[in-house]
PDB file of N, CA, C and O in Angstrom:
ATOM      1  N   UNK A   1    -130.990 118.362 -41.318  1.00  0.00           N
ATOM      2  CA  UNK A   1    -130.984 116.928 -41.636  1.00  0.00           C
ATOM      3  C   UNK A   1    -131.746 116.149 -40.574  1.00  0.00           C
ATOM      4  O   UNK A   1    -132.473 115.198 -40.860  1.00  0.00           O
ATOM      5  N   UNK A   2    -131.514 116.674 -39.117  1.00  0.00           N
ATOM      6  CA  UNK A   2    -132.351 115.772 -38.474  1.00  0.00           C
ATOM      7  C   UNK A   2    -133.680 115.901 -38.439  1.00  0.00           C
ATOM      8  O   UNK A   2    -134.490 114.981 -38.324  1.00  0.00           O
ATOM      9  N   UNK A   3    -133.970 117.372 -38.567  1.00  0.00           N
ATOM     10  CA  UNK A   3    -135.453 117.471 -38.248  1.00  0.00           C
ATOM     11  C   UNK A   3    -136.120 117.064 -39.832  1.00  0.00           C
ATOM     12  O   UNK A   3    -137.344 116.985 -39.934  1.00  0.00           O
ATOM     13  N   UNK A   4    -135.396 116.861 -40.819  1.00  0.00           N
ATOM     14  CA  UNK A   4    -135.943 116.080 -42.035  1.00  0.00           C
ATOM     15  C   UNK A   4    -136.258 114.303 -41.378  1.00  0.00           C
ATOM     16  O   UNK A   4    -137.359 113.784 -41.561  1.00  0.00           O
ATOM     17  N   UNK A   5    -135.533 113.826 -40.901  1.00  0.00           N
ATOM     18  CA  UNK A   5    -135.492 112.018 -39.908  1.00  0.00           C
ATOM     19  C   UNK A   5    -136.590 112.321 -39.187  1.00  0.00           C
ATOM     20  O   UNK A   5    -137.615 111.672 -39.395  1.00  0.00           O
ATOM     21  N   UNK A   6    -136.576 113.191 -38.370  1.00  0.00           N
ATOM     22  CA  UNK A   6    -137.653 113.590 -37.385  1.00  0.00           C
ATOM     23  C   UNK A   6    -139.133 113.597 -37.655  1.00  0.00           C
ATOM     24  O   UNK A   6    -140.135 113.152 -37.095  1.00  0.00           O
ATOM     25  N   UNK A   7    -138.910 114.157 -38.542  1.00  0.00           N
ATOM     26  CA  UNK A   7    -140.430 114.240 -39.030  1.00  0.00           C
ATOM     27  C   UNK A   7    -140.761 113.342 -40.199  1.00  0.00           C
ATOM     28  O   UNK A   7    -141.840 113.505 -40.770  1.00  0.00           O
ATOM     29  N   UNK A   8    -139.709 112.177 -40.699  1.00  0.00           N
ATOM     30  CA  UNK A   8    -140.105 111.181 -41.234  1.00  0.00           C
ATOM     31  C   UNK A   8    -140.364 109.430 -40.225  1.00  0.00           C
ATOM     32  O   UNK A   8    -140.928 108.343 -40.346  1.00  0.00           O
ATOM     33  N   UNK A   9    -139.482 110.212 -39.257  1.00  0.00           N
ATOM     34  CA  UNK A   9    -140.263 109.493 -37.671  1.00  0.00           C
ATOM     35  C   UNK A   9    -141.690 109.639 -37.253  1.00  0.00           C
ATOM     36  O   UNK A   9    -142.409 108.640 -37.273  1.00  0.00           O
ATOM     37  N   UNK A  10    -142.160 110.790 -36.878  1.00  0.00           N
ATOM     38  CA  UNK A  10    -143.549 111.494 -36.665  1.00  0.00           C
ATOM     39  C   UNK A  10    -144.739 110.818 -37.903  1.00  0.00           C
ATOM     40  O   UNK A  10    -145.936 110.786 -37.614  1.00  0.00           O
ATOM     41  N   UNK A  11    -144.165 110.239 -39.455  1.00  0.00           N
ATOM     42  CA  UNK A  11    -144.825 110.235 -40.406  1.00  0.00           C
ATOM     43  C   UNK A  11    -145.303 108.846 -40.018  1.00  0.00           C
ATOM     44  O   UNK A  11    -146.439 108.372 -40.000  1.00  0.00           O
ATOM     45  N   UNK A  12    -143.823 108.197 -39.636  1.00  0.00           N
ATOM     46  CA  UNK A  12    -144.073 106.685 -39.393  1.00  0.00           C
ATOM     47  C   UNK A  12    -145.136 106.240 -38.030  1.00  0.00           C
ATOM     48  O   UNK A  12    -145.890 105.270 -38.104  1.00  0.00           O
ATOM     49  N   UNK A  13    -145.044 107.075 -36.878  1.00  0.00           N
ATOM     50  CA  UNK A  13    -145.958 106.908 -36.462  1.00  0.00           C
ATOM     51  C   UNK A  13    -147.699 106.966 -36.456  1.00  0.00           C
ATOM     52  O   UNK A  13    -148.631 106.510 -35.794  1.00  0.00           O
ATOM     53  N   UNK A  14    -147.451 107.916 -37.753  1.00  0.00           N
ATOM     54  CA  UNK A  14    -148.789 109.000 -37.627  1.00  0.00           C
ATOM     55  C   UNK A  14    -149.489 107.489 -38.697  1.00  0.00           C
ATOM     56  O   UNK A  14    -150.707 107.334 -38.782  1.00  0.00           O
ATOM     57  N   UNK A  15    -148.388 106.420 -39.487  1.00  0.00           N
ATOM     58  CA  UNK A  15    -148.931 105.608 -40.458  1.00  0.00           C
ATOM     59  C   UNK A  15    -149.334 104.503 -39.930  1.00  0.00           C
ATOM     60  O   UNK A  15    -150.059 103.830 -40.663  1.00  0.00           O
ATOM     61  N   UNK A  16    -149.088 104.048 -38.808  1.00  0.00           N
ATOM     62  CA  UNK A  16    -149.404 103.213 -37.527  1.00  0.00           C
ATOM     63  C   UNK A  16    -150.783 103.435 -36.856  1.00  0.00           C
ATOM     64  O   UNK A  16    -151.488 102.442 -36.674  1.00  0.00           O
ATOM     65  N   UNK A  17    -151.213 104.623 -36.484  1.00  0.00           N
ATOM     66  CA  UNK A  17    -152.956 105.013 -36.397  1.00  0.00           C
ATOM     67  C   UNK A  17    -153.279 105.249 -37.571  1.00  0.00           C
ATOM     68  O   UNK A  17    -154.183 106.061 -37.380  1.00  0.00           O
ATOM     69  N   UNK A  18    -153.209 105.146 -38.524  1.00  0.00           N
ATOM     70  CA  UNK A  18    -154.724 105.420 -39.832  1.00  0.00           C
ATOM     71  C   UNK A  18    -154.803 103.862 -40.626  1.00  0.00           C
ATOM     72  O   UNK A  18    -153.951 103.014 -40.894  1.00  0.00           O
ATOM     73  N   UNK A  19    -155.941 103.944 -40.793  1.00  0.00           N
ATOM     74  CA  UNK A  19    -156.284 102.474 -41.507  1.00  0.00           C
ATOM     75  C   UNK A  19    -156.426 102.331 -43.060  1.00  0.00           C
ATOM     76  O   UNK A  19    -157.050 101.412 -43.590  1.00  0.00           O
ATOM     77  N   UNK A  20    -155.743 103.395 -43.774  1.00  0.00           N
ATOM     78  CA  UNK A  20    -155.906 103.873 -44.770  1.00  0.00           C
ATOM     79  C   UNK A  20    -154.545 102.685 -45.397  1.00  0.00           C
ATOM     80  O   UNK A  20    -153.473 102.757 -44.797  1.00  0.00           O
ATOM     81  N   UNK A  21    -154.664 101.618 -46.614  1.00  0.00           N
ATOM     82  CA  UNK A  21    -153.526 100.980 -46.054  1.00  0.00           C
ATOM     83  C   UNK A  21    -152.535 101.319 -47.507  1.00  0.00           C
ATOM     84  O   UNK A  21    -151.439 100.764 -47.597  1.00  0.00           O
ATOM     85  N   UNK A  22    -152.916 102.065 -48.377  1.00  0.00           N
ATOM     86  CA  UNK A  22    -152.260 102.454 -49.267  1.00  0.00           C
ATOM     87  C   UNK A  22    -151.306 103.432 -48.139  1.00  0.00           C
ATOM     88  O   UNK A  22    -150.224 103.210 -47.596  1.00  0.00           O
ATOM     89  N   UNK A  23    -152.186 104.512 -48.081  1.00  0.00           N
ATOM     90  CA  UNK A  23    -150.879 105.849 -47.445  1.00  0.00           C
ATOM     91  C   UNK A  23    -150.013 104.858 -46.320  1.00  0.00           C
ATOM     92  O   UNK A  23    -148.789 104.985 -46.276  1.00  0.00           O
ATOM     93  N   UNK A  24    -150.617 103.991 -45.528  1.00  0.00           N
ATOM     94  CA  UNK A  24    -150.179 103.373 -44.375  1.00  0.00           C
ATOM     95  C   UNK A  24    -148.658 102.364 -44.579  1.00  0.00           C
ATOM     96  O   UNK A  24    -147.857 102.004 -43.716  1.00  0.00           O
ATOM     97  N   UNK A  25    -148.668 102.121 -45.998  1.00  0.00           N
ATOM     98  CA  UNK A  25    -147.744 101.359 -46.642  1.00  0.00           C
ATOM     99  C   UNK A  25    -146.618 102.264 -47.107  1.00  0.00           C
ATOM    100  O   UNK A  25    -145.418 102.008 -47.014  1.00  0.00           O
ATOM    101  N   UNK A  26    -147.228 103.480 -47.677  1.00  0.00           N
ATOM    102  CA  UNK A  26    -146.271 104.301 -47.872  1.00  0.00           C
ATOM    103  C   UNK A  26    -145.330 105.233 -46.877  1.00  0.00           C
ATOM    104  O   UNK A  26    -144.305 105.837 -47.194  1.00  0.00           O
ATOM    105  N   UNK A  27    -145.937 105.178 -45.656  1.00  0.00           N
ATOM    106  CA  UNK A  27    -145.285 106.030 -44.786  1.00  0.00           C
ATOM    107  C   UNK A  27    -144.734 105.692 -43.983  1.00  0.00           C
ATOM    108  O   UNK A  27    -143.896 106.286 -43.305  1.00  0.00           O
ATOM    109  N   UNK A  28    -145.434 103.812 -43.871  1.00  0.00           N
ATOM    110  CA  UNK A  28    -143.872 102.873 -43.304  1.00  0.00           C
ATOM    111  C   UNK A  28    -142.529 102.960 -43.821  1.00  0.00           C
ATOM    112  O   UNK A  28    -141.429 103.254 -43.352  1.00  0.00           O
ATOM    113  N   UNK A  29    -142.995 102.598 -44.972  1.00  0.00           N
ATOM    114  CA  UNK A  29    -141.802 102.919 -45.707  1.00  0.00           C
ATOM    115  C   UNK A  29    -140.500 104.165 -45.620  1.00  0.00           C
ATOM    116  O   UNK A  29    -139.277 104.036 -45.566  1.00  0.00           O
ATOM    117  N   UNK A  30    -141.276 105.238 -45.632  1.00  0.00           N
ATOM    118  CA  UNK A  30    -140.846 106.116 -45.376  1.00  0.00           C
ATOM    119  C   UNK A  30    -140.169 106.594 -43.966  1.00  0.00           C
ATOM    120  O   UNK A  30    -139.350 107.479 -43.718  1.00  0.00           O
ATOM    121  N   UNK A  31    -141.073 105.334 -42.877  1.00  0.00           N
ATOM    122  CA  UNK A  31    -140.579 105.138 -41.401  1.00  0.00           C
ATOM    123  C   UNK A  31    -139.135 104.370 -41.820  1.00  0.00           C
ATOM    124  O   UNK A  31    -138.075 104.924 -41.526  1.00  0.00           O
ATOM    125  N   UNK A  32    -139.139 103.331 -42.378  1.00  0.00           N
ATOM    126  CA  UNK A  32    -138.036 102.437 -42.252  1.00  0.00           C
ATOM    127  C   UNK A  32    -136.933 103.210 -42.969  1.00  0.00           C
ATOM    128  O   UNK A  32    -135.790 103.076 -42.534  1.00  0.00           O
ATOM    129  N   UNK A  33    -137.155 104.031 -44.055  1.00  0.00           N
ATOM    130  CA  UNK A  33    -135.876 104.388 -44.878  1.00  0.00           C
ATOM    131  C   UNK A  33    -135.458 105.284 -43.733  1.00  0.00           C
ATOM    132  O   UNK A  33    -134.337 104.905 -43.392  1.00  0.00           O
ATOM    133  N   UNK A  34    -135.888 106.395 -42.916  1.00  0.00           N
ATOM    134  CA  UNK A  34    -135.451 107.389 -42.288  1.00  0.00           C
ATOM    135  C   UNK A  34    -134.761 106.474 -40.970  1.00  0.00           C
ATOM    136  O   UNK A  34    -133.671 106.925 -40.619  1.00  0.00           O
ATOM    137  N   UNK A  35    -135.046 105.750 -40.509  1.00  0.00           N
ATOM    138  CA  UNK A  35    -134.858 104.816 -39.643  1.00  0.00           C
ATOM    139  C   UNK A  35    -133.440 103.971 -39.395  1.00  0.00           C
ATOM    140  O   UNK A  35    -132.810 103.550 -38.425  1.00  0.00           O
ATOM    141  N   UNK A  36    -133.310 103.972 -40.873  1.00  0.00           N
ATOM    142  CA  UNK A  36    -132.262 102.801 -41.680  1.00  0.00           C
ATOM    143  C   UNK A  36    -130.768 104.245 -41.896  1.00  0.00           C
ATOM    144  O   UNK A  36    -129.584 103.939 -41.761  1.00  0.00           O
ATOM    145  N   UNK A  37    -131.215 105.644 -42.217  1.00  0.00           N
ATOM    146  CA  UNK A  37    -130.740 106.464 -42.139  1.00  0.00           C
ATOM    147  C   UNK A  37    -129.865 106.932 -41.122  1.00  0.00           C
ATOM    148  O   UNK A  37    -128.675 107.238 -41.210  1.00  0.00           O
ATOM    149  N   UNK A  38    -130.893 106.947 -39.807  1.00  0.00           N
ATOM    150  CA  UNK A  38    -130.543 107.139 -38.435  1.00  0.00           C
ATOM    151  C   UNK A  38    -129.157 106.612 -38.125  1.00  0.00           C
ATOM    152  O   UNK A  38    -128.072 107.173 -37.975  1.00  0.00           O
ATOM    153  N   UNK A  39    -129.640 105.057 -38.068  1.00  0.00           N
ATOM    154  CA  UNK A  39    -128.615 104.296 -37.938  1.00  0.00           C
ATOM    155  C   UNK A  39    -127.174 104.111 -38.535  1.00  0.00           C
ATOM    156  O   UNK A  39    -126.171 103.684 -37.962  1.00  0.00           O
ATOM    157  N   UNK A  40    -127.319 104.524 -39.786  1.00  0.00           N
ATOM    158  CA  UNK A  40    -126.012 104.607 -40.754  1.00  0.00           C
ATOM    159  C   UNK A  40    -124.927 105.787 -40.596  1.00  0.00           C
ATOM    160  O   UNK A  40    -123.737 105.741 -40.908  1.00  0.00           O
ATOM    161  N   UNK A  41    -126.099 107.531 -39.676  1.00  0.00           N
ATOM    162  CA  UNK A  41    -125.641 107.814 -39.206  1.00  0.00           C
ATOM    163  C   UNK A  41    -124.785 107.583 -37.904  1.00  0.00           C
ATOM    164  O   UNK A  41    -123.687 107.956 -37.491  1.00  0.00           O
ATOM    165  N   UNK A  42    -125.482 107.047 -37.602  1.00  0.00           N
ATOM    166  CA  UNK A  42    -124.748 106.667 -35.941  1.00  0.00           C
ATOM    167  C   UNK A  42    -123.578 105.993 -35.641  1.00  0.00           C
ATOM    168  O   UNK A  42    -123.078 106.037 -34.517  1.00  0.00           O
ATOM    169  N   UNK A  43    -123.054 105.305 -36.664  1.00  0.00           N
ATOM    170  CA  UNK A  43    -122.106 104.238 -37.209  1.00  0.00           C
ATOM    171  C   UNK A  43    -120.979 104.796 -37.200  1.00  0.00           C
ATOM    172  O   UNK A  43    -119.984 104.185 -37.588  1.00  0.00           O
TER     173      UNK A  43
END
């Protein structure tokens, strides 16, 4: 489970350097849901 967060962490960064802004939109996204995850765990 974490290294699934983990590497939807790694995605979110990797969507932060490319200027591509379709994928770049999508992998924020994908930053914030794993993100939003984290946290709900932590709770």
């Amino acid at each position: 489970m974490e290294a699934i967060l983990y590497f939807q962490f790694l995605l979110g960064l990797f969507a932060t350097t490319k200027r591509v802004d379709a994928i770049k939109r999508l992998l924020y996204f994908q930053f914030l849901l794993g993100l939003f995850t984290v946290l709900v765990m932590l709770r």
